[in-house]
C-alpha positions in Angstrom: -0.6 -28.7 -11.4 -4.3 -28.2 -12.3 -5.7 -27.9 -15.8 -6.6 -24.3 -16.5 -9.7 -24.9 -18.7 -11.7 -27.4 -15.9 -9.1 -27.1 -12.5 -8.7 -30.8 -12.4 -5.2 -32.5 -11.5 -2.9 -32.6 -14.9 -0.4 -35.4 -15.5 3.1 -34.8 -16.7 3.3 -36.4 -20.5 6.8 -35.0 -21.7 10.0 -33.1 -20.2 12.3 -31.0 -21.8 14.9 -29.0 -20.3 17.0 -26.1 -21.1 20.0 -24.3 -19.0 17.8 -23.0 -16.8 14.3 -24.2 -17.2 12.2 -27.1 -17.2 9.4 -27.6 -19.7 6.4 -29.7 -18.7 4.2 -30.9 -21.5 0.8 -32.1 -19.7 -2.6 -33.6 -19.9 -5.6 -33.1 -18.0 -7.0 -36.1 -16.8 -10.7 -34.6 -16.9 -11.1 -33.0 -20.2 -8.5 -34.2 -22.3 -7.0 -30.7 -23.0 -2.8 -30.2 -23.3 -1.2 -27.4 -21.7 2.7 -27.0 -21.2 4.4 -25.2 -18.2 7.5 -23.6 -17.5 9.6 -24.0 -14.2 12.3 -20.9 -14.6 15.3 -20.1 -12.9 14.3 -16.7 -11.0 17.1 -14.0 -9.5 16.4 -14.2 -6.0 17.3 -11.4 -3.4 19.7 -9.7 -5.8 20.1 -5.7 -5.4 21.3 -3.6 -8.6 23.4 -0.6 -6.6 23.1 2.3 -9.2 25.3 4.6 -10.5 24.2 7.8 -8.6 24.5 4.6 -5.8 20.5 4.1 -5.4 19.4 0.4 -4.8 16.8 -1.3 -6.4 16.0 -4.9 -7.1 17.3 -6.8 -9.8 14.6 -6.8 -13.0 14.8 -9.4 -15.9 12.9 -7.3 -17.3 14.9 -4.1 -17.6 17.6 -6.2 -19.0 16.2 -7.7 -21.6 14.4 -4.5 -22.7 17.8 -2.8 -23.0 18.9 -5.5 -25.4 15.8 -5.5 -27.0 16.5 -2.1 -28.0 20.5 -2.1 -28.6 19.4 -4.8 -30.8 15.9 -3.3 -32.9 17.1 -3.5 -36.5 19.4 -6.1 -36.2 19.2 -9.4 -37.7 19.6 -10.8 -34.0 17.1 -13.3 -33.3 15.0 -13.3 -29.8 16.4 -16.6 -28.9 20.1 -14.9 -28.8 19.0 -12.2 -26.7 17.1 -14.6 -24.1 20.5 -16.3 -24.3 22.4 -13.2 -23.1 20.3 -12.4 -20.6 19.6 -16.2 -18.8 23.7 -16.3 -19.1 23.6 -13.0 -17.4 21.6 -13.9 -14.5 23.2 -17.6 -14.4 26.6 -15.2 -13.6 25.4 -13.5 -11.2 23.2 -16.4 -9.4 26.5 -18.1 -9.3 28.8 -15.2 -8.0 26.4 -16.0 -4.6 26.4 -12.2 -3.8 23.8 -10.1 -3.0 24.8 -6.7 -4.6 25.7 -6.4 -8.1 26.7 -2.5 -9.7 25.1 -1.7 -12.8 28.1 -1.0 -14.3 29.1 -4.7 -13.9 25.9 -5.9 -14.9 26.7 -3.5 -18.1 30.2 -4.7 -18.7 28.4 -8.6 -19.0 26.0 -7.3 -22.0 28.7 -5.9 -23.5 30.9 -8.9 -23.5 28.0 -10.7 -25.0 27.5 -8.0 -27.5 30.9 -7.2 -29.1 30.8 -11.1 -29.7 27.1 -11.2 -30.9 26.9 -7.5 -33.2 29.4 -4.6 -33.3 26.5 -2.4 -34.1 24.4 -3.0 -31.1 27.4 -3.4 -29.2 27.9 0.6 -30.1 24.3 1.3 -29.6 24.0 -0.2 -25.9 28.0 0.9 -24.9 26.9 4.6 -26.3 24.0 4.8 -23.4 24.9 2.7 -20.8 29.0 3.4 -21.0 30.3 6.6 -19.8 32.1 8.1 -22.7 33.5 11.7 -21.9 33.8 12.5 -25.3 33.4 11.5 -28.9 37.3 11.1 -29.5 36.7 8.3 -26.4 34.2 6.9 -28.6 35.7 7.2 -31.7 39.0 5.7 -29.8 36.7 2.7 -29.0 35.7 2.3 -32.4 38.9 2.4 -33.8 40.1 -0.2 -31.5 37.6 -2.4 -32.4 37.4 -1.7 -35.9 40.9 -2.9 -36.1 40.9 -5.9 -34.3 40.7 -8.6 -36.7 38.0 -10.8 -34.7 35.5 -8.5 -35.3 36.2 -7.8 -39.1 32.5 -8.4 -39.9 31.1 -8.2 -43.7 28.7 -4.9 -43.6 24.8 -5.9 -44.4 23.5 -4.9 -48.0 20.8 -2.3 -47.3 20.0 -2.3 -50.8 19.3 -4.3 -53.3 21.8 -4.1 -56.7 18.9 -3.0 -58.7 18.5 0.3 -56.5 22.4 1.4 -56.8 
């Protein structure tokens, strides 16, 4: 790879990996200047087949957007969502298919979710689920309100000074 400051040939100084990337810590052999890079498992080829049963291409990007916002407000850190989502695509790299529905692709994230935060678990199943009605929400929530696995302690919103 060549240096981006003077477009010399690098040299690889350090490796680390991850589940589904290689990070390359380099050194220009020109200027002296360190740089990483980033090899990345990419979805290849991969058709999302819609609900109204469009087809479009599968996007990274959409996904983790939709966690992004199940999970704003929550004390979920970036690293757990980029978690979800590489796991996400890892599943479906390794199902070797080339269509995958939405609604599958919705039922992963909220595996992941009712593991990772009831509340964003909610959030994302009350917009991408299809509940008829609010007694088939409130059925879910029952269900898992009761289930003793997900008996989470509720965050203080307020200090004790305030109440």
């Amino acid at each position: 790879m060549n240096c981006p400051s003077c477009q010399t040939k690098s040299k690889v100084i350090g490796i680390k990996t991850s589940k589904n990337s290689i990070y390359r810590m380099r050194a220009c052999s020109n200027c002296d200047k360190k740089f990483n890079s980033i090899e990345k498992l990419l979805v290849q080829n991969i058709i999302v087949i819609k609900r109204d049963r469009r087809r479009e291409n599968f996007d990274e990007n959409k996904l983790h957007k939709s966690l992004v916002v199940a999970t704003s407000k929550r004390p979920i850190p970036s690293n757990a969502i980029n978690a979800v989502v590489q796991d996400i695509i890892e599943t479906i790299n390794n199902s070797e298919k080339n269509e995958v529905t939405s609604r599958l692709i919705s039922k992963m994230v909220i595996s992941h979710l009712s593991r990772l935060d009831l509340i964003s678990y909610v959030r994302y199943a009350s917009s991408y689920q299809d509940f008829i009605s609010i007694n088939e929400m409130s059925r879910e929530l029952e269900a898992l309100s009761s289930n003793p696995e997900y008996q989470q302690e509720q965050q203080k919103l307020f200090s004790e000074n305030y109440i």
